[in-house]
C-alpha positions in Angstrom: 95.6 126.6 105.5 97.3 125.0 108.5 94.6 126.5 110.5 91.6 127.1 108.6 91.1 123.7 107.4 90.8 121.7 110.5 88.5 124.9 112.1 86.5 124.2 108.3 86.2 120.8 108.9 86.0 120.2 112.6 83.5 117.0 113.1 83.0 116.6 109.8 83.2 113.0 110.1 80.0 113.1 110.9 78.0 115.0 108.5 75.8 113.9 106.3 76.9 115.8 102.9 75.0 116.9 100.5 75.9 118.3 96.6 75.2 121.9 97.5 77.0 121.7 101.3 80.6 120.4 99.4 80.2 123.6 96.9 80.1 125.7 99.4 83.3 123.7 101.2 85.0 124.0 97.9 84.3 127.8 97.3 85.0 129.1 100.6 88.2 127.2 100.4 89.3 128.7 97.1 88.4 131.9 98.2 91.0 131.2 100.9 93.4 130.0 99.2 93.2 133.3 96.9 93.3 135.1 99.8 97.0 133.6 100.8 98.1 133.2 97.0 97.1 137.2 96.6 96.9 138.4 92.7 99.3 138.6 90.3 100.5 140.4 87.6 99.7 138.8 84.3 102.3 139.5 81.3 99.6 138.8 78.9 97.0 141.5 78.9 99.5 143.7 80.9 96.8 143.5 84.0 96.8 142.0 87.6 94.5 139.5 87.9 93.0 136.9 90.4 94.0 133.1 90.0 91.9 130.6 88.4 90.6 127.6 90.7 93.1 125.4 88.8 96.1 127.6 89.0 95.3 127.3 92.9 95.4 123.5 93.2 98.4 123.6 91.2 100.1 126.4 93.1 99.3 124.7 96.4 99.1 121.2 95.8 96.3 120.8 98.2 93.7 118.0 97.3 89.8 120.0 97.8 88.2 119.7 101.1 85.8 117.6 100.2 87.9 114.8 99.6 89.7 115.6 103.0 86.1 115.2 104.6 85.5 112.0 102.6 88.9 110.6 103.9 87.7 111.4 107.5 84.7 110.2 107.0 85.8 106.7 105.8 88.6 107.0 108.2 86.1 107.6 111.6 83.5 105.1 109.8 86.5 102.2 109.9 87.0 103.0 113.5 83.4 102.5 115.0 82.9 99.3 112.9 85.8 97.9 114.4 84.2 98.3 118.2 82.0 95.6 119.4 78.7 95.0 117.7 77.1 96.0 121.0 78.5 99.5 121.3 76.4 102.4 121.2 77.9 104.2 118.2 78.3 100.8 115.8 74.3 100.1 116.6 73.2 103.6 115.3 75.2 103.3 112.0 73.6 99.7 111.1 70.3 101.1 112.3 68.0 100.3 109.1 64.7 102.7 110.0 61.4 101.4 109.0 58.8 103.3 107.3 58.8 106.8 104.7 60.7 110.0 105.9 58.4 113.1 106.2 58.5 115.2 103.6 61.3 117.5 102.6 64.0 115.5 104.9 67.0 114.0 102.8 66.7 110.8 101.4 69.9 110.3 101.0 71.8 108.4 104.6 75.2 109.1 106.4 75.7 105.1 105.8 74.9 105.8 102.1 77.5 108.4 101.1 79.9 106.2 103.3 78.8 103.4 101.0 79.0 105.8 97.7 82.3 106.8 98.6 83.8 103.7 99.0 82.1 102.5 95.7 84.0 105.0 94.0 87.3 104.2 95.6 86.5 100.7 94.5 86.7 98.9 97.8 85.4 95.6 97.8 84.2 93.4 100.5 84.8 96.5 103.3 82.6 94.1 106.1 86.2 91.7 105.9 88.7 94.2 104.7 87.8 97.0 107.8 89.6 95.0 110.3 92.7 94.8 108.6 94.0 98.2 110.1 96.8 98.8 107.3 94.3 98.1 104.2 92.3 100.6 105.6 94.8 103.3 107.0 95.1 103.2 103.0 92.0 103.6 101.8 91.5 106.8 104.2 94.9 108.3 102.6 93.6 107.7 99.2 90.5 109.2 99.7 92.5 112.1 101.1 94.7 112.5 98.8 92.3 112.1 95.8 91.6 115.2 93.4 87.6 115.0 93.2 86.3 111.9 95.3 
């Protein structure tokens, strides 16, 4: 895994997820990881057998991918708010566009899942608390580290 996640993942902080993108993150992933667990023989019905998702998580002790990307996401998104409100990159994420989208394009933002994530971590007041370097050094682990995010 020490080498397929960050190749999985690289400039994910960046991406603007969607439901069915972070199923396909999670299955390839498990397929990996059934790769390097391998089969095994179960006592049982006398049979070897693939692991279960769960077995994997608890055999590995790897929190999903997703909320690895999440954690990046939050992390890179605390790091170009703290620049100058002139800078380039800090203008295009508080860029509000005007106007409808054409049709078929995603209505949901990169600033909104930032926003939906953070909800769910239950961060509070994150305009104030984003320069405080330490708060949110900890908010990126626990969105890491989290089971499902």
């Amino acid at each position: 895994m020490s080498i397929v996640r960050p190749t999985l993942t690289y400039g994910c902080e960046v991406w603007p997820t969607t439901v069915q993108i972070e199923q396909k993150l999670r299955s390839f992933e498990n397929r990996v990881l059934r790769i390097i667990c391998g089969p095994f023989f179960d006592t049982e019905i006398n049979r070897w057998r693939r692991r279960k998702n769960q077995e994997l998580r608890e055999i590995t002790k790897v929190p999903p991918v997703t909320s690895y990307i999440k954690g990046q996401r939050i992390q890179w998104f605390g790091h170009a708010m703290r620049r100058e409100e002139t800078n380039e990159v800090r203008a295009a994420i508080e860029y509000k566009p005007t106007g409808r989208r054409p049709r078929g394009r995603p209505k949901k933002r990169w600033m909104d899942g930032v926003q939906q994530d953070l909800e769910r971590l239950e961060v509070t007041e994150w305009e104030e608390r984003i320069q405080d370097r330490d708060y949110w050094r900890a908010v990126t682990v626990a969105a890491k580290t989290l089971t499902e995010l």
